[in-house]
SEMARMAR-374335 format. One line per field, with one value per atom (N, C-alpha, C): residue number from 1; residue in one letter; atom name; x, y, z. Coordinates in pm, whole numbers, plus 50000, padded with zeros to 5 digits. Layout:
<pts>
resi c(NUM|...) $
resn c(a|...) $
name c(CA|...) $
x c(X|...) $
y c(Y|...) $
z c(Z|...) $
</pts>
This chain:
<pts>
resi c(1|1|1|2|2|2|3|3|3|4|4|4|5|5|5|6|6|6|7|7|7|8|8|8|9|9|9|10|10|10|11|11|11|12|12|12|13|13|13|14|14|14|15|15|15|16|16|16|17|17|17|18|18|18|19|19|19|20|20|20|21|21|21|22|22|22|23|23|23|24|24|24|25|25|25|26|26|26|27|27|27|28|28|28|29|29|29|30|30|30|31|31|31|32|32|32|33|33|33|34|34|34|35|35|35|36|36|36|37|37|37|38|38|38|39|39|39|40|40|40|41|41|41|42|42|42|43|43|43|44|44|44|45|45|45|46|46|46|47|47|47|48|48|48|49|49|49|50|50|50|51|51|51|52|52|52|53|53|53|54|54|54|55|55|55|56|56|56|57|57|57|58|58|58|59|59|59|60|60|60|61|61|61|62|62|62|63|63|63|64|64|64|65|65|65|66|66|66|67|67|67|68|68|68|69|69|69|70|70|70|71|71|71|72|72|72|73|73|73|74|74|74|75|75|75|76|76|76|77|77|77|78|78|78|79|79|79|80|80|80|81|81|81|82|82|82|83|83|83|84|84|84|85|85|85|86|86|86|87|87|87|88|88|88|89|89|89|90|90|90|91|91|91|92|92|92|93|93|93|94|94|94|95|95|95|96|96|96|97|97|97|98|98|98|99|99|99|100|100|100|101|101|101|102|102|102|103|103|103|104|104|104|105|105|105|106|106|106|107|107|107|108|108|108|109|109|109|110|110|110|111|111|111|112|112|112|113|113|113|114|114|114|115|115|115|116|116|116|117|117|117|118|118|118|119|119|119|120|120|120|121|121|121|122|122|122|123|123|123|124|124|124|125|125|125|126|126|126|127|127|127|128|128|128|129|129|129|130|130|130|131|131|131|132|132|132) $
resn c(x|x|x|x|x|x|x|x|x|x|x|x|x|x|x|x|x|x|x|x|x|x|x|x|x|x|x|x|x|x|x|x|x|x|x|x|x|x|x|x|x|x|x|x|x|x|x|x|x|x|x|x|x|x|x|x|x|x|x|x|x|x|x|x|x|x|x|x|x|x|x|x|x|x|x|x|x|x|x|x|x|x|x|x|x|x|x|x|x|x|x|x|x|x|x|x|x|x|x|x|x|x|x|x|x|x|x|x|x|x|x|x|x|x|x|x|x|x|x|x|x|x|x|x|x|x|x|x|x|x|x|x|x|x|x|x|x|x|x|x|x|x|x|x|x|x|x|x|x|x|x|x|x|x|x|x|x|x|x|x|x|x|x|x|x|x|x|x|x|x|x|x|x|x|x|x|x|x|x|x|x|x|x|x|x|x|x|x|x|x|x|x|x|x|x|x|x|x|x|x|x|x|x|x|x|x|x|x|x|x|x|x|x|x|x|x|x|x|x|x|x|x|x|x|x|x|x|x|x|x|x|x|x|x|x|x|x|x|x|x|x|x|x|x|x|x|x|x|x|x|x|x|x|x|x|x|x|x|x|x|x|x|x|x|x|x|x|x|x|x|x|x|x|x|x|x|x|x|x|x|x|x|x|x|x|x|x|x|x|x|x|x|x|x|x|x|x|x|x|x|x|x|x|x|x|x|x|x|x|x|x|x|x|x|x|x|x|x|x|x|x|x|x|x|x|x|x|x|x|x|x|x|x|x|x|x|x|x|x|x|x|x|x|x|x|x|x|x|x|x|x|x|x|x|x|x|x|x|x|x|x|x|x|x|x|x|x|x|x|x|x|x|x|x|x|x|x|x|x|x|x|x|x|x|x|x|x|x|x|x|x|x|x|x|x|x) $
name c(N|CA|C|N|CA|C|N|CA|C|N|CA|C|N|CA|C|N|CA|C|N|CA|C|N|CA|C|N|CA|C|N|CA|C|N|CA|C|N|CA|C|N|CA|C|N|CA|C|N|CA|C|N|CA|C|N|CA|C|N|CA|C|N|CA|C|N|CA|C|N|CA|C|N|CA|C|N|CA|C|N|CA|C|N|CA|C|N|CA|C|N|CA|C|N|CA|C|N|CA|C|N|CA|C|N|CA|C|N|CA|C|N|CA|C|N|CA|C|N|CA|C|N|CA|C|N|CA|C|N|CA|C|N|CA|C|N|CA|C|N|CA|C|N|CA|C|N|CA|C|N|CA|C|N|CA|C|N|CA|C|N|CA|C|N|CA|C|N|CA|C|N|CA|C|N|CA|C|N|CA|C|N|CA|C|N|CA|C|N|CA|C|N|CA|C|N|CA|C|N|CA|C|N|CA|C|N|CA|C|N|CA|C|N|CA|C|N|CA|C|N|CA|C|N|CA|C|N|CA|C|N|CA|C|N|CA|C|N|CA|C|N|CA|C|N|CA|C|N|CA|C|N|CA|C|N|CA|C|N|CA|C|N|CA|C|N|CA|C|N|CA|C|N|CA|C|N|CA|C|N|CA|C|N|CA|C|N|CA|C|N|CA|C|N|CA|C|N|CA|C|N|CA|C|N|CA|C|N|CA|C|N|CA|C|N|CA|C|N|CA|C|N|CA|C|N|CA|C|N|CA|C|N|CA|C|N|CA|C|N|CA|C|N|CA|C|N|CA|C|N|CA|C|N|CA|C|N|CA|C|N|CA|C|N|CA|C|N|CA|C|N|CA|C|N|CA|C|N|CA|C|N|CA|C|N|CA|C|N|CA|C|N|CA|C|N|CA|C|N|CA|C|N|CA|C|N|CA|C|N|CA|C|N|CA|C|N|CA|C|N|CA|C|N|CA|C|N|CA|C|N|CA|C|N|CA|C|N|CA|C|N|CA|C|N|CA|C|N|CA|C|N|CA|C|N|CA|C|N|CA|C) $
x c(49895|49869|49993|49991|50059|50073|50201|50231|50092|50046|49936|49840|49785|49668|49710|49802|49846|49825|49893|49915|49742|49694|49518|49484|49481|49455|49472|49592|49664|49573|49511|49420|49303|49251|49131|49157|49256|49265|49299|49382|49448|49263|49178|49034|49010|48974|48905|48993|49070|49164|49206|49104|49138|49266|49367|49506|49508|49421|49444|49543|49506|49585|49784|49826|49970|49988|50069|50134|50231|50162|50242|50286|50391|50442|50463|50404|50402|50514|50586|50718|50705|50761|50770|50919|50967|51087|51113|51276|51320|51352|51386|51378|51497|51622|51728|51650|51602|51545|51478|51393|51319|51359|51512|51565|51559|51569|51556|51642|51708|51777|51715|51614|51587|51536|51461|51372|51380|51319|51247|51102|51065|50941|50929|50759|50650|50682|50662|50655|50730|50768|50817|50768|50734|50734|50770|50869|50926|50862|50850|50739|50815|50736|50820|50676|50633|50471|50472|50625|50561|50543|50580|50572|50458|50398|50282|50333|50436|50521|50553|50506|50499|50602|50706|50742|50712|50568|50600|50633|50691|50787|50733|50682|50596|50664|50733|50728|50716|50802|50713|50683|50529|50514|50596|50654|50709|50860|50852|50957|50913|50771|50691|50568|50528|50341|50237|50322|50181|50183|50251|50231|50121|50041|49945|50005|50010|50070|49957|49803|49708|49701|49746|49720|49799|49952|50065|50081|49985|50006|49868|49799|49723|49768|49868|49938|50017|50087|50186|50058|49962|49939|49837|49808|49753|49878|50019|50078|50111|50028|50051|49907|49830|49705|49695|49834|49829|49921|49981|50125|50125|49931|49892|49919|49889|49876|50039|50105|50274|50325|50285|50333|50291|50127|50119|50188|50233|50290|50433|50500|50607|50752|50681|50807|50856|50777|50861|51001|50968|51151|51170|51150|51211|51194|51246|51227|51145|51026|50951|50986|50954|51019|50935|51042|51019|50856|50769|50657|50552|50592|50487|50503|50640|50660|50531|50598|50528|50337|50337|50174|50106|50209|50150|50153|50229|50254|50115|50083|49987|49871|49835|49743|49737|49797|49783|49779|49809|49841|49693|49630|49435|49408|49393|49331|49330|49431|49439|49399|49374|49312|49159|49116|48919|48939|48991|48969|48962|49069|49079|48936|48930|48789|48670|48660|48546|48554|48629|48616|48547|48633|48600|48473|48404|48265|48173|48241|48137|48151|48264|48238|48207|48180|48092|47942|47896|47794|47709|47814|47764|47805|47839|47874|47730|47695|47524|47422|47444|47337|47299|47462|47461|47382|47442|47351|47222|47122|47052|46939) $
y c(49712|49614|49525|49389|49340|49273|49208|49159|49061|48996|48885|48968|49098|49137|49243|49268|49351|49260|49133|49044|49013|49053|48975|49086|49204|49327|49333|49300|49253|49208|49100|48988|49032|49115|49160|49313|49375|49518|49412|49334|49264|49231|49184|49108|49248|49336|49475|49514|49475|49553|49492|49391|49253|49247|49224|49188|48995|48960|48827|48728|48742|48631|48668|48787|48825|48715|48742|48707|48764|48808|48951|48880|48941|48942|49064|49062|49170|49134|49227|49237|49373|49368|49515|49532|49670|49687|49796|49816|49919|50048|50190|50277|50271|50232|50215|50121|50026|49978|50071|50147|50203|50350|50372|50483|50484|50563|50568|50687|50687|50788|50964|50977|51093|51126|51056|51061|50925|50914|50789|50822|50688|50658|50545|50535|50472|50329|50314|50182|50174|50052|50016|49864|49883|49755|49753|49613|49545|49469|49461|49328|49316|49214|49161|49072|49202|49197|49079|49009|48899|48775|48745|48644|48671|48849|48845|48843|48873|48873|48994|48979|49130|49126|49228|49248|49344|49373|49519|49504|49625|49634|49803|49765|49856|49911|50046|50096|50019|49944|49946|50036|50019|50156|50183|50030|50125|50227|50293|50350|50483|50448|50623|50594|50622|50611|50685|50771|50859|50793|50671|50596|50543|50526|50407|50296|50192|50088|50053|50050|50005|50102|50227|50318|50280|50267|50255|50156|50000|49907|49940|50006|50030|50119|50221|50318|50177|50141|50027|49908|49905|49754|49899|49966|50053|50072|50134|50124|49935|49848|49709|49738|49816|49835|49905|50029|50072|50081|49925|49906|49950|49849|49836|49970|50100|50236|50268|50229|50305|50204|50066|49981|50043|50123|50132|50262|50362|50476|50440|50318|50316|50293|50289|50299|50165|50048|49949|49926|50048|50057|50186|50260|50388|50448|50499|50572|50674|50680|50805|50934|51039|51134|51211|51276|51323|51374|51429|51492|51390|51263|51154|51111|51088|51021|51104|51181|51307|51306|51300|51298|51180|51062|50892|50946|50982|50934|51012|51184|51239|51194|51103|50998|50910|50848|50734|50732|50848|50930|50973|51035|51048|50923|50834|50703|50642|50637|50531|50575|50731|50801|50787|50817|50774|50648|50487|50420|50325|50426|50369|50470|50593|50670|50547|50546|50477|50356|50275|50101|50165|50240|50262|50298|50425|50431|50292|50225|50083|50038|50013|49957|49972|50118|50214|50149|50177|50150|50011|49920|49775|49788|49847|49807|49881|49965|50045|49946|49913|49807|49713|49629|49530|49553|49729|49752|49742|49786|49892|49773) $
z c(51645|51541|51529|51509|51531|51343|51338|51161|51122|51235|51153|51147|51213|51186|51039|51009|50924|50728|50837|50701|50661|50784|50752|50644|50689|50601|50497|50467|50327|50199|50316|50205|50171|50292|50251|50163|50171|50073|49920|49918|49809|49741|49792|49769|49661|49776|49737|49598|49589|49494|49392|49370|49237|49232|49362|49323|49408|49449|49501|49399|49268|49197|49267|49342|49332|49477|49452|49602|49712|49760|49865|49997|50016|50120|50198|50304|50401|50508|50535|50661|50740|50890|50916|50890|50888|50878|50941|50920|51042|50959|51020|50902|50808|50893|50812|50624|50685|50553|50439|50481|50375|50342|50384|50326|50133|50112|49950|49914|49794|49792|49817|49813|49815|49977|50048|50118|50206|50377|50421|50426|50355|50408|50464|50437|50590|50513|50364|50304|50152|50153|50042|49980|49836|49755|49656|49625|49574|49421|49342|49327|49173|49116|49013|48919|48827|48787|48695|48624|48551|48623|48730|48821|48944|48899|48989|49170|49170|49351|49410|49518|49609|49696|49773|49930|49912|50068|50092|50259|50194|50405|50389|50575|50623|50773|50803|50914|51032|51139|51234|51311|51371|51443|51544|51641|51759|51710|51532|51549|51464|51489|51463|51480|51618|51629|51569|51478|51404|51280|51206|51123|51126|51008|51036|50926|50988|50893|50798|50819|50716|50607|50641|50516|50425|50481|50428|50335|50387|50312|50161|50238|50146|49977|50038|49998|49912|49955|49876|49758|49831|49722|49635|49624|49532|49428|49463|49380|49228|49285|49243|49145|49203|49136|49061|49035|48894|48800|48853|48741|48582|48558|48431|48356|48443|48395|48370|48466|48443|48335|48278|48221|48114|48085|47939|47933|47997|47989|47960|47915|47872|47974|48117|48174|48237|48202|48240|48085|48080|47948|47946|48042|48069|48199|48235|48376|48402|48456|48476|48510|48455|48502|48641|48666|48831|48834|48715|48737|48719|48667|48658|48791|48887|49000|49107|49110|49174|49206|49040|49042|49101|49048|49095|49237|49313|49448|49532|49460|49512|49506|49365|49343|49451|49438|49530|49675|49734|49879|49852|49806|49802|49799|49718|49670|49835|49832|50016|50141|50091|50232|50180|50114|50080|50094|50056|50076|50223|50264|50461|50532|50460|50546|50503|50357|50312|50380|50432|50480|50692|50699|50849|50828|50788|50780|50723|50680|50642|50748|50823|50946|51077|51118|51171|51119|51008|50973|51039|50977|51027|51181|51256|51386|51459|51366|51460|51361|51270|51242|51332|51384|51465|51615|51627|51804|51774|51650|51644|51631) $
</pts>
């Protein structure tokens, strides 16, 4: 997969995910980038919810092929999709604690795996419609 087919994805998960009004920016990046103090991961975003602005920087694969970058971005703009929830939980003025982090992340690590199974089986679907 290359950044424009990634960035295409973008638009269409961003559609699915009533986030079109934001404006995201998709990049690949290297792992040195998405070190974090605790841990590396596959993706990181940035965003800045009163101006509605995204970076997410995504793994490139040639520096782990068992990445999938669509989950990942999926994994990232889901977190944009439930700011509203961590915003009313108080923590855009406090810091979440490690067992809310925790839970969001296991949340959202399910959420993006049914939603990448659920889009492939739609498109399985329509692709034997199309033979059939």
């Amino acid at each position: 997969m290359n950044l424009q087919q990634l960035r295409k994805e973008s638009r269409v998960w961003q559609k699915k995910l009533g986030l079109s009004n934001w404006k995201i920016t998709v990049v690949w990046a290297k792992p040195e980038e998405l070190n974090t103090e605790d841990e590396m991961v596959y993706g990181l975003n940035s965003y800045d919810p009163n101006h509605m602005e995204a970076t997410i920087k995504i793994l490139h694969p040639k520096y782990n092929a068992e990445v999938n970058p669509v989950e990942t971005l999926i994994h990232e703009l889901l977190h944009l999709f439930m700011f509203p929830l961590e915003a009313a939980a108080g923590f855009s003025k406090k810091d979440p604690s490690d067992q809310w982090e925790t839970v969001m992340e296991q949340t959202i690590n399910k959420l993006s795996s049914l939603l990448k199974e659920n889009n492939e089986r739609e498109h399985r679907r329509e692709d034997q419609d199309c033979k059939g």
